[in-house]
Each structure stands twice: as structure tokens, then as C-alpha cells.
LUMLOLO-909489 format. One record per residue (C-alpha): residue in three letters; x negated, y negated, z negated. Coordinates in steps of 0.05 Angstrom, whole numbers, padded with zeros to 5 digits, always signed. Layout:
REM LUMLOLO-909489
alaXYZ
...
This chain:
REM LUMLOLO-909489
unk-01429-02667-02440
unk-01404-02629-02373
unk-01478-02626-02351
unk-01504-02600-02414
unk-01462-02547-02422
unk-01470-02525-02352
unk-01558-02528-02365
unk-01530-02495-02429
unk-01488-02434-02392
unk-01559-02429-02339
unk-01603-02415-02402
unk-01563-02366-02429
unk-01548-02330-02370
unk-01615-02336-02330
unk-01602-02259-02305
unk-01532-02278-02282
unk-01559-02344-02235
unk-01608-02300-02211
unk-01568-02252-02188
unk-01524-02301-02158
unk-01575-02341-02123
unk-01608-02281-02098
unk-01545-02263-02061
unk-01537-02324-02028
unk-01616-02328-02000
unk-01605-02253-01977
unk-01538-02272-01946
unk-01572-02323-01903
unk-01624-02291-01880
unk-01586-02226-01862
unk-01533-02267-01829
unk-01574-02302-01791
unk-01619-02237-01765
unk-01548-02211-01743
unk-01522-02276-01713
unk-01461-02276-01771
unk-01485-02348-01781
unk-01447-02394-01729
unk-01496-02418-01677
unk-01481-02495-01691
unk-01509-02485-01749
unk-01582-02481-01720
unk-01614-02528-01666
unk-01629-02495-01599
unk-01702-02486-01596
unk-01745-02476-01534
unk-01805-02427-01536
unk-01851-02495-01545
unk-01810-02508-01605
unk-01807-02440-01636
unk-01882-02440-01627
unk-01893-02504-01665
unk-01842-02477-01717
unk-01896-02415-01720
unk-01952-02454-01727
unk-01918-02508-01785
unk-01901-02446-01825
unk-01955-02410-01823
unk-01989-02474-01857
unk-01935-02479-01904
unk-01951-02414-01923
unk-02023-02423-01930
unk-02011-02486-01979
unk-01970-02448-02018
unk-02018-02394-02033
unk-02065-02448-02053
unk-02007-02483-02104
unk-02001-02410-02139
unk-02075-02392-02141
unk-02079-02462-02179
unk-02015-02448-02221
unk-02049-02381-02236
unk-02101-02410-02261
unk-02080-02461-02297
unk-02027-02424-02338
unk-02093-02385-02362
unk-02132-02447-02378
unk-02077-02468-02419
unk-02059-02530-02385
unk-01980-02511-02377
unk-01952-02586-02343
unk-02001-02571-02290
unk-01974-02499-02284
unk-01908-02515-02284
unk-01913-02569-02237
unk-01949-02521-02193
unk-01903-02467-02195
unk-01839-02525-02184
unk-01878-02538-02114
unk-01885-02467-02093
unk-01817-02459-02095
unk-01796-02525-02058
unk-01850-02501-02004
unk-01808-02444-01999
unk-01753-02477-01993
unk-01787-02517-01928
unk-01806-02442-01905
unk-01739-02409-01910
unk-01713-02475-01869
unk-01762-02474-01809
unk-01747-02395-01816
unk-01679-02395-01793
unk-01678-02441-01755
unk-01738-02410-01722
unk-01687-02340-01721
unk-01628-02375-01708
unk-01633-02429-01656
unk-01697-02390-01626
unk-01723-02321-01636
unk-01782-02275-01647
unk-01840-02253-01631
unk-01861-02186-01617
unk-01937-02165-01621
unk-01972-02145-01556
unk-02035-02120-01566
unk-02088-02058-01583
unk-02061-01999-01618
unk-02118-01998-01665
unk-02100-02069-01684
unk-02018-02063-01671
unk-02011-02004-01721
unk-02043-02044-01785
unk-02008-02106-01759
unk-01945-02067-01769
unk-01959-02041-01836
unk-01980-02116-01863
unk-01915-02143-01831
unk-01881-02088-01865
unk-01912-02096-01934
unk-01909-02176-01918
unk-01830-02163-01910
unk-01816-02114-01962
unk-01851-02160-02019
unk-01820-02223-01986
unk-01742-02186-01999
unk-01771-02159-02070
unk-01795-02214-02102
unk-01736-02259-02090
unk-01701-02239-02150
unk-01769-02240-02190
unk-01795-02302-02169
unk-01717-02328-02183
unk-01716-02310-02250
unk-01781-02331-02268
unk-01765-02400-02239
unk-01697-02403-02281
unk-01730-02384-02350
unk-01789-02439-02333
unk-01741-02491-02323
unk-01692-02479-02367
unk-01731-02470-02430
unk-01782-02504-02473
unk-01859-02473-02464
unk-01857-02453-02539
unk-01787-02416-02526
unk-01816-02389-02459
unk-01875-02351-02504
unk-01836-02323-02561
unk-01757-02315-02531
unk-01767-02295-02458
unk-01801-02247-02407
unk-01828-02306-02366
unk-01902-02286-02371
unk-01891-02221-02357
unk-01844-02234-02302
unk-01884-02296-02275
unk-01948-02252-02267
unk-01905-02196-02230
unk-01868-02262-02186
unk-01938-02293-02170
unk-01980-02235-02157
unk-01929-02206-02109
unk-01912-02269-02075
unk-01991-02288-02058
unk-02001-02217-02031
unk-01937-02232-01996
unk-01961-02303-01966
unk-02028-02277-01952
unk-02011-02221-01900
unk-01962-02268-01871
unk-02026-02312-01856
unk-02056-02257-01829
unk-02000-02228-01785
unk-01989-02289-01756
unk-02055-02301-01742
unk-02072-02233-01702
unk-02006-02248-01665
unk-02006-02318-01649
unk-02085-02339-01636
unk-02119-02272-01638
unk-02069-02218-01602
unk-02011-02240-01551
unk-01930-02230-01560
unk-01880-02218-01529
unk-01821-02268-01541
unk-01745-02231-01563
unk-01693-02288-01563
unk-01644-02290-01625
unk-01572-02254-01627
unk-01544-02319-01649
unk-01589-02366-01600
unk-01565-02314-01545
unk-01494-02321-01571
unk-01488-02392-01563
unk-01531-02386-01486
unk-01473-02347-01470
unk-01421-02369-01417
unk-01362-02373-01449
């Protein structure tokens, strides 16, 4: 009875558990860009490491576009299992990213493009719509997720938002996937970098 009232309590406040678990995803990230996050918490990567992190996201990434093209499409062939199953492996793929991410940021570091300025200055402005739609559609894709699992595809059509809010989720997460392909392409096998070690990797390098 505890556990239904609880999947209960989720349905009726999907805005609510968004909100909540779109704090706690921005929390870790930020915290771990500022080195807030203690360094334990995150192996100590060598470049070799952070490199092979790069690459294994990057193909993460590229897989997941390919799961919400599918889910995409078949929401609008009707065939809604396969959508949803779709769009429950998108999310667990983010899940893997956001992993390999910090501990990528955390127990490594960046990398900074080096190259042309006729290349570097659209590299920056696909990195910067990459990011901006990667912190936007948190909430979105969130929400979209809660609704889809927490209510019946007949309720979904007639007593929520989630088509609308699914569309807005998907299109804005592929666009965001998709320029992360690209960026790390152009930095990684086309361009060069220049490597920037994390505040919290530095942190824990430091003598004490």
C-alpha cells in the first residue's frame, strides 16, 4: 500500500518531482564544475583515460540520437510499447552519459579547442547551443519522462501535456546530442585541444 501511494503522490504531482529532480541533476553538475563535490567521490583519471571517457561518450551520445529518432517515429506510427520503451532507454543512456561526465569533470578535466578561427568561432557557438539546450531540456525531458511512466497511454492523450511536452523534450534533446557529436568530433579527430585539468581533480593533486 506504501508503494502505491507513493506512485500515487508522483502522478499527481509530476510538476513537483520534476522540479525536484531537476535540482538535484543541476546540483551535480554545477558542483562538480566548481569542485563543491568531494574529490573521493570521482576516480583520478589520467589524460589516456579522460580521452577514452571522450570517445565512450561521444558514442553514447550518438546511440541515443538513434533511440529517439526511432521513438519519434514510432510514437507517430502508432506503435506506443515501442515508443515508450524507446524513450525509457534514452533516458538510461543519459544516465550512463551524465556518469562518464563527471567523472570525466571531476577526477579529470577538459578540453579546450585549438584550432582555426574560421572553424573555432562556430565550434563555440554549437558548444554553446549544445550546452544551453543540454541545461534547458532537463526539466522538459523530466517531466515528459514522469507523465510517460506514471500514467496509462489513454490517460497520457486526454489528461496530460505529454505530447506536447514530449515533442518539445525530443526535438530539443536530438539537436542537443547532435552538435555534441559534432563538437566533439572537430575537437577530438578533426582539430587539436588543449587539455585544462579539473578544480576538483587539481584539489585532490594538491599537497596537503
Amino acid at each position: 500500500m506504501a508503494t502505491a501511494s507513493a506512485d500515487n503522490a508522483v502522478k499527481e504531482h509530476p510538476l513537483a518531482v520534476t522540479a525536484v529532480l531537476s535540482v538535484v541533476g543541476y546540483a551535480l553538475v554545477v558542483g562538480t564544475f566548481l569542485g563543491w563535490v568531494p574529490g573521493r567521490v570521482f576516480p583520478d583519471l589520467s589524460l589516456t583515460q579522460v580521452n577514452t571517457l571522450s570517445d565512450a561518450i561521444a558514442v553514447v551520445n550518438a546511440v541515443n540520437v538513434l533511440v529517439i529518432a526511432a521513438g519519434w517515429r514510432w510514437i507517430r506510427a502508432g506503435e506506443v510499447r515501442k515508443h515508450a520503451a524507446a524513450m525509457v532507454t534514452s533516458f538510461l543512456l543519459i544516465m550512463v552519459f551524465l556518469v562518464m561526465y563527471l567523472s570525466k569533470i571531476g577526477g579529470g578535466g577538459t578540453k579546450e579547442f585549438v584550432g582555426p578561427a574560421f572553424v573555432y568561432y562556430p565550434y563555440l557557438a554549437m558548444l554553446a547551443i549544445h550546452i544551453i539546450l543540454s541545461i534547458v531540456a532537463v526539466p522538459v525531458v523530466l517531466y515528459a519522462l514522469v507523465l510517460g511512466v506514471t500514467h496509462t497511454p489513454a490517460e497520457l492523450r486526454t489528461q496530460t501535456p505529454h505530447r506536447r511536452v514530449g515533442r518539445i523534450a525530443a526535438g530539443s534533446w536530438l539537436l542537443s546530442l547532435s552538435l555534441g557529436v559534432v563538437t566533439y568530433l572537430l575537437l577530438n579527430q578533426v582539430y587539436g585541444w588543449r587539455y585544462v585539468e579539473s578544480a576538483t581533480a587539481a584539489l585532490v593533486a594538491a599537497p596537503l
